[in-house]
C-alpha positions in Angstrom: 0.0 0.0 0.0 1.1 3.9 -0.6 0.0 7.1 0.5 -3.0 5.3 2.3 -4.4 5.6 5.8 -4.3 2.6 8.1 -7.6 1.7 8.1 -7.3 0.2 5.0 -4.6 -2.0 5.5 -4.7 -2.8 9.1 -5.8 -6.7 8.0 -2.5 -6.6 6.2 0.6 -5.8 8.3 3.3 -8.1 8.6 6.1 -8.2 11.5 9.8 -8.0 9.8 13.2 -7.7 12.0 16.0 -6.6 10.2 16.2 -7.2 6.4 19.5 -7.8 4.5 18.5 -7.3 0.3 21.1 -8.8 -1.7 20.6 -5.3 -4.8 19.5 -1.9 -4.2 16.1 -2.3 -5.6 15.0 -4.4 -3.1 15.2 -2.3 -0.8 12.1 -3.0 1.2 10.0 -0.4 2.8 10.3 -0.6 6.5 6.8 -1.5 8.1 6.8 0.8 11.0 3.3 -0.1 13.0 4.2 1.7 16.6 2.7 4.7 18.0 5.0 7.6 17.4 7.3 6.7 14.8 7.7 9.1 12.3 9.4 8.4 8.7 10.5 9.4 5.3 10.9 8.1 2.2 12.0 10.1 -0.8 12.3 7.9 -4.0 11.5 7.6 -7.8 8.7 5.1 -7.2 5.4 4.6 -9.3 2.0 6.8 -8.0 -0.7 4.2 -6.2 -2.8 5.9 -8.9 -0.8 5.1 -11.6 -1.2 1.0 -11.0 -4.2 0.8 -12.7 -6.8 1.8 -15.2 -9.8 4.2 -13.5 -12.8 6.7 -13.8 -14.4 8.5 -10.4 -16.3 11.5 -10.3 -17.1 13.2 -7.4 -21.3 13.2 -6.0 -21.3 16.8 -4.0 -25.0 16.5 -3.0 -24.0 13.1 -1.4 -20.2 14.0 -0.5 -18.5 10.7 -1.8 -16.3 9.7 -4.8 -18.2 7.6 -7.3 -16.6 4.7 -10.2 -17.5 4.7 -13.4 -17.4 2.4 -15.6 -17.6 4.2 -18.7 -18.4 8.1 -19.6 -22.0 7.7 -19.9 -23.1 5.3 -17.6 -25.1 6.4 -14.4 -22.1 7.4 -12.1 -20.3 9.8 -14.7 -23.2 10.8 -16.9 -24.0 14.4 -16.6 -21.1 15.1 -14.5 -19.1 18.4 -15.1 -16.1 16.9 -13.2 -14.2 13.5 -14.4 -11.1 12.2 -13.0 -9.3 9.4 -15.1 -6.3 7.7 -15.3 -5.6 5.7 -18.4 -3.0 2.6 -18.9 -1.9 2.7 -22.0 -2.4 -0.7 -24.1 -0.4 -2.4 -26.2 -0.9 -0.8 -29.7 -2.6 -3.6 -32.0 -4.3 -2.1 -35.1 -3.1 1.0 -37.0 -5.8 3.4 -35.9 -5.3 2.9 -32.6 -4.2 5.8 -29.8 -3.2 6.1 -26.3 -0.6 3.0 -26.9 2.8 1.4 -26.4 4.2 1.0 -30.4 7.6 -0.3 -29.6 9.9 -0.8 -26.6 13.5 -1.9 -27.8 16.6 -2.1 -25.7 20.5 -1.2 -27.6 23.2 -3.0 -26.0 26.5 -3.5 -27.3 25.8 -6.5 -28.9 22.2 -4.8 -31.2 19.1 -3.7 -31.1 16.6 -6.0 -29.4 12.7 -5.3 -29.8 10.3 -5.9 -27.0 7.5 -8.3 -27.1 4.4 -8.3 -25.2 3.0 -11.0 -23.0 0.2 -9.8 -20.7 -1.1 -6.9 -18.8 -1.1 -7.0 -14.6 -5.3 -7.9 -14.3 -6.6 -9.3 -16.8 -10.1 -8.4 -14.9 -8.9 -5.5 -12.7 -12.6 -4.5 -10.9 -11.9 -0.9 -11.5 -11.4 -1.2 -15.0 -13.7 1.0 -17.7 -14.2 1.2 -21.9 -13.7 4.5 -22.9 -15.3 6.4 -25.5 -13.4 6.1 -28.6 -13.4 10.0 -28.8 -12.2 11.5 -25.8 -10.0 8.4 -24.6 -9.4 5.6 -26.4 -11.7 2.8 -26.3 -8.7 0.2 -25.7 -7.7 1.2 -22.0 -4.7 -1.0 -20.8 -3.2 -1.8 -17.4 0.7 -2.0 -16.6 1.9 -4.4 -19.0 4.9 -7.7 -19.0 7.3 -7.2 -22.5 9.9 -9.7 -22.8 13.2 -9.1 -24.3 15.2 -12.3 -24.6 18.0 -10.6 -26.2 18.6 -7.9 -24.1 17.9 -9.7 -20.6 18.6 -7.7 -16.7 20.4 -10.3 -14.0 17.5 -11.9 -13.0 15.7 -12.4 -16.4 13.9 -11.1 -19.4 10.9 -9.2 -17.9 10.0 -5.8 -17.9 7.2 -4.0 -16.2 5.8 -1.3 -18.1 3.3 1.5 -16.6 2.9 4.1 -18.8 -0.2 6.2 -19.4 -1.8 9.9 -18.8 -4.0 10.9 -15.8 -6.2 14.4 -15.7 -9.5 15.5 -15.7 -12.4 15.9 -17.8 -14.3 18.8 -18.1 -17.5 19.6 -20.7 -16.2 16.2 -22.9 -12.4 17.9 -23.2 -9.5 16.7 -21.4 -7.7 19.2 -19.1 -4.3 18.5 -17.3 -3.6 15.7 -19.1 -0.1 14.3 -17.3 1.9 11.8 -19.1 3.5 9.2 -17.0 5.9 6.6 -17.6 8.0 3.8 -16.1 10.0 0.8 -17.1 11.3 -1.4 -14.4 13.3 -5.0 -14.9 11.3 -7.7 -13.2 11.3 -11.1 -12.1 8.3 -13.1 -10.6 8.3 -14.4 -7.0 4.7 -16.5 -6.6 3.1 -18.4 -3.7 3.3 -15.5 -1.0 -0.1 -14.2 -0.9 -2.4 -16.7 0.9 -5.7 -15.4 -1.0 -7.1 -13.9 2.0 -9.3 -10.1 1.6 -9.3 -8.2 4.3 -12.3 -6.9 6.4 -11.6 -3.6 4.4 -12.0 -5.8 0.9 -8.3 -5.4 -0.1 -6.1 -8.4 -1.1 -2.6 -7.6 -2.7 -3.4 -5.6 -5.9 -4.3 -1.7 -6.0 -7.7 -1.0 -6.3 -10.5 1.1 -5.0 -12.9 -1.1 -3.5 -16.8 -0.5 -4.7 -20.3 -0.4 -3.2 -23.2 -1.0 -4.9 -26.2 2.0 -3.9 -29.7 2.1 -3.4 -29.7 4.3 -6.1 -27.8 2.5 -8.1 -24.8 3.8 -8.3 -21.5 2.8 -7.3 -19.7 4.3 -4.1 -15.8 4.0 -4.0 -15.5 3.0 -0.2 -11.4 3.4 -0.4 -8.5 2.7 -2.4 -5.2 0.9 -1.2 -3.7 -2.5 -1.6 -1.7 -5.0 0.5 1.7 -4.7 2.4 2.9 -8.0 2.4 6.0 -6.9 1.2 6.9 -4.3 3.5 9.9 -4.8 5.7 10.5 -7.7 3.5 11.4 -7.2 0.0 10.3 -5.3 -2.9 7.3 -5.4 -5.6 7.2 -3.4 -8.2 3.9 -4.5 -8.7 1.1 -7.3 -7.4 -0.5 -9.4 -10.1 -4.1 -10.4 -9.6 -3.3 -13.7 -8.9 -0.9 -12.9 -6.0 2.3 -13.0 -8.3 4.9 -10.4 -6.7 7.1 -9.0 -9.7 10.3 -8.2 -7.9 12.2 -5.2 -8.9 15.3 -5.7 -10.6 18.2 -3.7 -11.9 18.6 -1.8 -15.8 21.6 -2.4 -17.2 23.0 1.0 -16.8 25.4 0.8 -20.3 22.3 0.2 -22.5 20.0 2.7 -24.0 16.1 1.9 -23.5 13.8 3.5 -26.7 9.9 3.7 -26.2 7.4 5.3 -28.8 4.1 5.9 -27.6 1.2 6.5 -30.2 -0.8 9.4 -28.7 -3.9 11.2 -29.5 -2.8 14.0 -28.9 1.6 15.2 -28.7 1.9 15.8 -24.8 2.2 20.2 -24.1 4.9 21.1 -21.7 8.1 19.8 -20.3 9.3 15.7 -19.5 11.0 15.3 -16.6 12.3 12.4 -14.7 14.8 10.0 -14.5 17.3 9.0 -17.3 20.6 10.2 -18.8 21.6 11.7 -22.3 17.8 11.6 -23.8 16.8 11.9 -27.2 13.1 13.1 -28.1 11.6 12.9 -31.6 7.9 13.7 -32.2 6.3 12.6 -35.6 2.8 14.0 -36.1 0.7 11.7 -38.8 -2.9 11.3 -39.6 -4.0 13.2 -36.4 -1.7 11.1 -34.4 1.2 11.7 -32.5 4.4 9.2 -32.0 6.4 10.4 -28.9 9.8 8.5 -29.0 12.1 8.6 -26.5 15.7 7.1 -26.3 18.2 7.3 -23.0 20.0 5.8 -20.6 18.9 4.5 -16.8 20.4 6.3 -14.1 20.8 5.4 -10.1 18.9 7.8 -8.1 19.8 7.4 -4.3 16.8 7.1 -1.9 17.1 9.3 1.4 15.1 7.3 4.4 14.8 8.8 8.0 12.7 6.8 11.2 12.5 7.3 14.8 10.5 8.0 17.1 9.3 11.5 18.0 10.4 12.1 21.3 14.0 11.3 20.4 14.4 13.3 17.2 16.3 15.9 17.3 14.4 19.8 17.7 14.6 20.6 13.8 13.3 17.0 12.7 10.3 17.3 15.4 9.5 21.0 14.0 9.6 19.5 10.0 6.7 16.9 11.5 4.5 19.5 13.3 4.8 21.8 10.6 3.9 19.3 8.1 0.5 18.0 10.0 -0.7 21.8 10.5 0.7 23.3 6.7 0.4 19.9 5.1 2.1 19.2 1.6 4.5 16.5 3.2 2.3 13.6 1.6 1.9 12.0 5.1 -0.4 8.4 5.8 -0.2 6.1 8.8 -0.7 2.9 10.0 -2.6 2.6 12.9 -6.3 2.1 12.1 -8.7 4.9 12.5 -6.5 7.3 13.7 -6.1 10.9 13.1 -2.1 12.1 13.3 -2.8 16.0 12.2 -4.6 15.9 15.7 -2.4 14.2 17.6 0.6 14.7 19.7 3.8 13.7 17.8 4.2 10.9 20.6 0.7 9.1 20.1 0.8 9.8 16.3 2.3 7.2 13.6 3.7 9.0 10.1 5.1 8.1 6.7 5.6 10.1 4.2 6.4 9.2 1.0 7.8 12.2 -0.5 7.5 13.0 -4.3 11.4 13.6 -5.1 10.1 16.4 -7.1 9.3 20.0 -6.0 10.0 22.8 -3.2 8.6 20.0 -0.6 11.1 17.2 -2.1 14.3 19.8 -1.8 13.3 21.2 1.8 13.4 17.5 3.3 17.0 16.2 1.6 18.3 19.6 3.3 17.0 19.0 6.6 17.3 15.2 7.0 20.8 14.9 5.0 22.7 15.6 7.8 20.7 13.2 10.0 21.4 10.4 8.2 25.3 11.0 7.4 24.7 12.4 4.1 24.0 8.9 2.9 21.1 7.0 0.7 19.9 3.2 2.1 20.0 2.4 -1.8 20.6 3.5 -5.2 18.0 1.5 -7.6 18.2 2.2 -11.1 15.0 4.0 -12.8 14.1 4.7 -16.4 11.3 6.9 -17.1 9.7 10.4 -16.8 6.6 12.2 -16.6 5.1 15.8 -18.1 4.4 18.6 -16.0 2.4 21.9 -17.0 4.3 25.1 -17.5 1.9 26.7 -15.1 4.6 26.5 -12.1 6.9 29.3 -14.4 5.2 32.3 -14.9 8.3 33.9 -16.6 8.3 31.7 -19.4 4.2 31.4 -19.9 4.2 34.1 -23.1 6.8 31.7 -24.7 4.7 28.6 -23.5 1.7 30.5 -25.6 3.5 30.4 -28.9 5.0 27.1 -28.8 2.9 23.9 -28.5 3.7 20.4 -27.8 6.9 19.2 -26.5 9.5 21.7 -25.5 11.7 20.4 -23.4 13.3 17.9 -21.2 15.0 17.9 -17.5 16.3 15.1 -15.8 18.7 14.4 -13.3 20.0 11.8 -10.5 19.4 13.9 -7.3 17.5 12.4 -4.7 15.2 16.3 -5.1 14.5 18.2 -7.7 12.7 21.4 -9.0 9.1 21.0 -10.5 8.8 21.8 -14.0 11.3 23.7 -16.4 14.1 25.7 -15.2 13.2 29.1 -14.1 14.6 31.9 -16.1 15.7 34.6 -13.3 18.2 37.6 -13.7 18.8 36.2 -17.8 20.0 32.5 -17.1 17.8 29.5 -16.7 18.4 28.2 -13.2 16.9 24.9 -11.7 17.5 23.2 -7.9 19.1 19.6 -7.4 19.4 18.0 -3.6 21.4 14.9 -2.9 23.5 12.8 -0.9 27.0 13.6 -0.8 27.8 9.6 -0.4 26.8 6.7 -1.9 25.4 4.0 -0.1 28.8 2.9 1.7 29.2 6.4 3.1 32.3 6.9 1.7 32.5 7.3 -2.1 31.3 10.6 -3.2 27.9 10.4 -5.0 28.3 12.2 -8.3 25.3 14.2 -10.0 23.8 14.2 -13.3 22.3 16.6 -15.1 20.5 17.2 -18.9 18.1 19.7 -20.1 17.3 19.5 -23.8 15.0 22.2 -25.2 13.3 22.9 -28.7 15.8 25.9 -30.4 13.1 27.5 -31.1 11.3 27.7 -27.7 14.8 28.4 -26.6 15.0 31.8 -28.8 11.9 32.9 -27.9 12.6 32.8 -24.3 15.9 35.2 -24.8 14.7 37.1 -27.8 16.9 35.6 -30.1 17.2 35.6 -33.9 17.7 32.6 -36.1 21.4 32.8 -36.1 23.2 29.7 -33.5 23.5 30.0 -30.1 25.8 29.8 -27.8 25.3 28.3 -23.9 27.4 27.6 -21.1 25.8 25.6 -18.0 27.8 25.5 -14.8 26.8 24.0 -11.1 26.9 26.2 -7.9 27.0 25.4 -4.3 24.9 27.0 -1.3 27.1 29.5 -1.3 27.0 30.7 -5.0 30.9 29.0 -5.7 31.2 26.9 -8.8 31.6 23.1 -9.0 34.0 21.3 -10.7 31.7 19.2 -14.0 32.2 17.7 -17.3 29.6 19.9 -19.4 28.1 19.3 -22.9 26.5 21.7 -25.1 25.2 21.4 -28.5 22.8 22.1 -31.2 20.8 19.8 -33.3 18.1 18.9 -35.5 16.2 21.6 -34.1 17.3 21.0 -30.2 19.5 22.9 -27.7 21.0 20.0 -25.4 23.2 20.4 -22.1 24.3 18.5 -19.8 26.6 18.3 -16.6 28.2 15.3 -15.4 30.5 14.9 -11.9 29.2 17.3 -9.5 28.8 16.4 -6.1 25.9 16.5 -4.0 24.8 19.4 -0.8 21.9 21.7 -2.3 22.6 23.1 -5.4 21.8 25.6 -8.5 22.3 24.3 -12.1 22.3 27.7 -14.1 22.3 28.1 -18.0 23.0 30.6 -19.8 22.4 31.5 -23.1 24.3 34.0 -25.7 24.0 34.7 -29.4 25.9 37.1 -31.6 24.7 39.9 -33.2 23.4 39.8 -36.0 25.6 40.8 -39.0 25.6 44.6 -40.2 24.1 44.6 -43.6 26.3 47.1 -45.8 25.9 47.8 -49.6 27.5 50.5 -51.9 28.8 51.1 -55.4 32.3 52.0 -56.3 33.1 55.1 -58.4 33.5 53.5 -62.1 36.4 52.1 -63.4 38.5 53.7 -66.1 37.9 52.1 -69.7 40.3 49.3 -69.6 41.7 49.3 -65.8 41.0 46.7 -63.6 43.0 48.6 -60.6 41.4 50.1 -57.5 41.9 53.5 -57.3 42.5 55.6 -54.8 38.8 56.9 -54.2 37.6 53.0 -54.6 39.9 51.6 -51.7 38.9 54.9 -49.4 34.8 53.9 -50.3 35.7 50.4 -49.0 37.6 51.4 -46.1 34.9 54.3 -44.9 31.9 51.4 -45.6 33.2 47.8 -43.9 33.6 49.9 -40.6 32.7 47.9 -37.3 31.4 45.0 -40.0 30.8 42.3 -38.0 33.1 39.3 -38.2 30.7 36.3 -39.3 29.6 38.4 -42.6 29.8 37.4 -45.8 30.6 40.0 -48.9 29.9 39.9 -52.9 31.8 41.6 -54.9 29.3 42.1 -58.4 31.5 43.8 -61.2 28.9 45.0 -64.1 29.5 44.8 -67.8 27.8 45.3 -71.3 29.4 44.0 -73.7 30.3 40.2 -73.4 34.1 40.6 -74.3 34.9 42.5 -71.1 33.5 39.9 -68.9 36.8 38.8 -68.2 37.7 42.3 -67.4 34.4 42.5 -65.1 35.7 40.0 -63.3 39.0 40.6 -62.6 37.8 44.2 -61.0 35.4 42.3 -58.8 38.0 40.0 -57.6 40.2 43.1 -56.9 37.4 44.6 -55.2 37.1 41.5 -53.3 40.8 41.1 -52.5 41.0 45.1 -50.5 37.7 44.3 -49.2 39.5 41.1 -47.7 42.9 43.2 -46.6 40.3 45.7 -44.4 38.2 42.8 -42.9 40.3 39.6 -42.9 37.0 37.9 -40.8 34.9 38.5 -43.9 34.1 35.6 -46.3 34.1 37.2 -50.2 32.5 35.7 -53.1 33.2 37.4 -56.5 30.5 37.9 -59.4 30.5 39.6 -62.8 27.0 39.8 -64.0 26.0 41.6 -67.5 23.7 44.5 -67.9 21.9 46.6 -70.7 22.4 49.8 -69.0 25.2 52.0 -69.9 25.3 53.7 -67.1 26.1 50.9 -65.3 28.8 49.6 -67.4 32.4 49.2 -65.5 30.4 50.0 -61.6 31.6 47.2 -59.5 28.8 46.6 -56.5 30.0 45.5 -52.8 27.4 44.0 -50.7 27.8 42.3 -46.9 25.2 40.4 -44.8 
């Protein structure tokens, strides 16, 4: 169970001592039942939300949550106010939307394409059609893909929960959220005994339904079992009690997935994986999102103890998260209410998103209280969307530029929410970490990439066509600059950086962008040559000299000597040339390119034009 109260999983605790896990995605989540204990968790882990396929609306007049199980039946039709979150299935006929198209895996030895073998439920009770129109009628659940050829330590499984969550408001979607996930897995069966608890919850997430007088259908709650806690780790519960274990990427290979979307996802991807590549291919009203990176190991901060033992600032981070909130807090004692307890009688978790102001608070204050060092570093491949609402300084760009603008991604434990912000004319955006790795001794180095469409890019800064020119550095609390391997480039219509190597306290990522002016555009005539001559004169070099001032140096000039009749083309040219050649001698930058074009106009006859740009 996540983010849940107690009473719905209080037929489901388990006792656990001490836990050894033989890789750092097993890492099991401690299962912490005594009054008083207060914990964290930050991690890259998978919403409960996200673990399956659903449709609630909300009944004001009667003040509870209701399931649907499609748009128009009783519970959802008429209803102003739709929440969903959609599973993407596994993309079988050529029309079809909202779907995985391919998942391939490049190792060293080739390119090995995915293949699909079931979804988690294959009757989850939450499930619903959709519409065709609005979301596609094919809704999925997480999905198995097998990839023989490119196999993890423990197999050739892969869990796969991808999908987009929002509302829906007057048959439009609003907020949609992309969400995505891939996660090596192996299956571990025979540890869930069948049993429901008096709350209705066996192993799998769910939100467990009640059938009204009025026909309707009442969501009671939502949770799912903990018979892993304090005991290993699932990455997911099938329905029939098959534990899918978490396993490690291999961190050398480079993971692809193309979704097929309705619609292309508006915003920013963030999450977790190293040196990405994005392509969007728009196609019959269809949108194919690919994208292509690396995994990365993102250390996971946990903190527990109990409250009359923590230390002043820890026991001041509780209080002030049960009275301000926003610290994502559930317990585990049944029918209890922490936010109006005492911190000794009350029982916390929080599972912190690593993600936001929130996320970056709690690695500062709880670093230092667990020696600056993570219980584990699992590996994690995926990434989400987030609106641009959070960054009100780039919102007019936002409004020019649709679809896909950019990607952020990084290893810290915390990280900003959304694009950087663009403050005092450089794009700046927050990591927190661990300055250890897990054996509290070797230093835990950061990673960092942002790659952004060039043309959202210019419009942020104002810029013109012409390249640009970045430089990204890493600061410390105190503003000083740490030592990273940086990357910048420009291509196929995308700005990418990236910093590699820094180590880990609080810390600013700032970019900054630069572009050179944009060339002076000069164009003049040259007093005309004498009849035969071919040499600049004295008035010609001075008209040069007087017009290529302050030029700038990544100009280009044409020389363009005029003639009439055809036998003094030669001529013609040779004056351009020597045109070109002083014009050369006062700019040495300037590229020249030298022309002799023919004219009917006497009066033109022997003028030699020069032109930069």
């Amino acid at each position: 169970m996540r983010r849940l109260s107690a009473a719905l999983v209080a037929g489901l605790l388990t006792t656990s001592g001490s836990v050894a896990w033989a890789e750092d995605e097993q890492w099991p989540l401690p299962n912490e039942v005594e009054r008083g204990h207060h914990s964290i968790v930050i991690e890259d882990s998978i919403d409960f939300g996200q673990l399956f396929s659903s449709l609630t609306t909300f009944d004001e007049k009667a003040s509870h949550q209701l399931s649907c199980s499609s748009l128009d039946d009783i519970n959802c039709s008429g209803s102003s106010w739709i929440r969903y979150n959609v599973n993407f299935a596994n993309c079988e006929t050529v029309d079809q939307f909202d779907c995985v198209e391919q998942l391939s895996i490049k190792t060293a030895s080739g390119s090995a394409v995915a293949k699909f073998v079931r979804y988690a439920y294959e009757n989850h009770p939450n499930a619903f059609i959709g519409d065709g129109k609005v979301l596609s009628e094919d809704i999925g659940q997480p999905s198995v893909w097998s990839i023989p050829e490119a196999p993890h330590r423990a197999g050739d499984l892969y869990l796969l929960v991808a999908g987009h969550q929002g509302f829906i408001r007057s048959g439009q979607l609003v907020e949609p959220k992309l969400h995505l996930q891939l996660i090596p897995v192996s299956e571990l069966k025979g540890i869930w005994d069948g049993v429901i608890d008096e709350n209705g919850f066996g192993v799998i997430a769910q939100c467990v339904e009640e059938q009204l007088e009025t026909g309707q259908t009442k969501v009671r709650g939502c949770g799912g079992g903990a018979q892993d806690f304090g005991r290993f780790r699932c990455a997911i519960w099938e329905q029939d009690g098959t534990c899918l274990l978490k396993k490690s990427h291999r961190e050398a290979d480079r993971i692809s997935i193309t979704l097929r979307l309705g619609s292309e996802p508006t915003g920013w991807l963030h999450g977790r994986i190293q040196d990405p590549l994005v392509s969007t291919d728009v196609a019959g009203g269809l949108t194919r999102l690919t994208v292509d990176a690396k995994p990365v190991r993102v250390p996971t901060l946990y903190h527990g103890g109990q409250y009359a033992q923590l230390a002043p600032e820890l026991q001041s981070y509780w209080d002030e998260c049960m009275t301000k909130g926003g610290c994502n807090t559930s317990t585990r004692i049944t029918n209890s209410e922490p936010e109006k307890q005492p911190g000794a009688n009350r029982n916390l978790q929080s599972y912190q998103n690593p993600f936001g102001p929130q996320a970056l608070k709690a690695v500062t204050t709880f670093a230092k209280h667990v020696n600056e060092t993570p219980v584990a570093a699992p590996t994690a491949w995926g990434f989400r969307t987030l609106d641009l609402a959070q960054n009100s300084s780039l919102g007019p760009c936002v409004s020019k530029n649709e679809g896909t603008l950019g990607v952020v991604t990084t290893n810290a434990t915390a990280y900003s929410e959304g694009p950087p912000e663009l403050r005092s004319g450089s794009l700046r955006y927050s990591v927190a970490g661990l300055h250890f790795g897990t054996d509290g001794k070797t230093l835990s180095l950061g990673t960092y990439d942002l790659i952004m469409r060039s043309d959202f890019a210019r419009c942020i800064y104002g810029f013109s066509k012409a390249p640009i020119q970045a430089a990204i550095s890493v600061l410390s609390v105190a503003g000083e600059s740490v030592v990273a391997t940086t990357e910048v480039s420009e291509r196929n219509g995308w700005l990418k950086l990236a910093a590699y190597g820094f180590t880990y306290s609080e810390k600013e990522v700032r970019v900054t962008l630069s572009q050179d002016p944009e060339p002076r555009q000069v164009s003049f005539n040259l007093s005309k040559f004498a009849t035969k001559s071919s040499k600049l004169s004295t008035a010609q070099m001075s008209s040069i000299r007087q017009a290529l001032v302050d030029t700038e140096a990544n100009a280009k000039a044409t020389c363009t000597a005029l003639y009439v009749k055809a036998s003094d083309k030669s001529l013609a040219l040779t004056r351009a040339k020597n045109a070109c050649a002083y014009v050369k001698k006062v700019s040495p930058a300037l590229k020249v390119t030298s022309v002799a074009k023919v004219t009917k106009s006497k009066s033109l006859d022997g003028r030699v034009t020069v032109s930069s740009n």
